[in-house]
C-alpha positions, 0 to 999 in steps of 0.5 A, spaced: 525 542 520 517 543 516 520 539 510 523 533 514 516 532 518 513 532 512 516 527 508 515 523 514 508 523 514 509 521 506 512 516 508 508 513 514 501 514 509 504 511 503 507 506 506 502 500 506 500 502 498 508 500 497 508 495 502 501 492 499 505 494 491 512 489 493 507 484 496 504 483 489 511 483 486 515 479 490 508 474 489 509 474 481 515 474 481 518 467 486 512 465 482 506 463 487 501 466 483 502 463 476 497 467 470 494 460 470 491 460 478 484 462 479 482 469 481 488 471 481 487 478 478 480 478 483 486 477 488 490 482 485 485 488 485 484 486 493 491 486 495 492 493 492 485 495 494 487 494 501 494 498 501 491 502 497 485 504 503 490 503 509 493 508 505 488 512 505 486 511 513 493 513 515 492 519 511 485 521 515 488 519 520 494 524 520 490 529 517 485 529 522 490 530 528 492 536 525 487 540 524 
């Protein structure tokens, strides 16, 4: 029962980073962001920033509740 707890909690905090990851595919590749639009890579950075923080929040968020 501890194993599946915790791999529930893996998967709620990275749930927005992988969610955040499949944005950038499906994005690249029905083809809304072309190699020639502007700010693309600024834009990259970003979306994966942000998966990448609420990740993080998630997992503050948890941790703090079972200390």
């Amino acid at each position: 029962m501890q194993i599946l707890k915790r791999l529930l909690i893996v998967a709620f905090v990275s749930a927005p980073w992988m969610v955040s990851l499949y944005l950038h595919f499906w994005l690249e590749h029905t083809g809304v962001w072309t190699p020639d639009r502007s700010y693309r890579g600024l834009l990259s950075v970003l979306l994966l920033a942000i998966g990448m923080s609420a990740s993080f929040g998630a997992y503050m968020l948890i941790s703090s509740r079972y200390k």
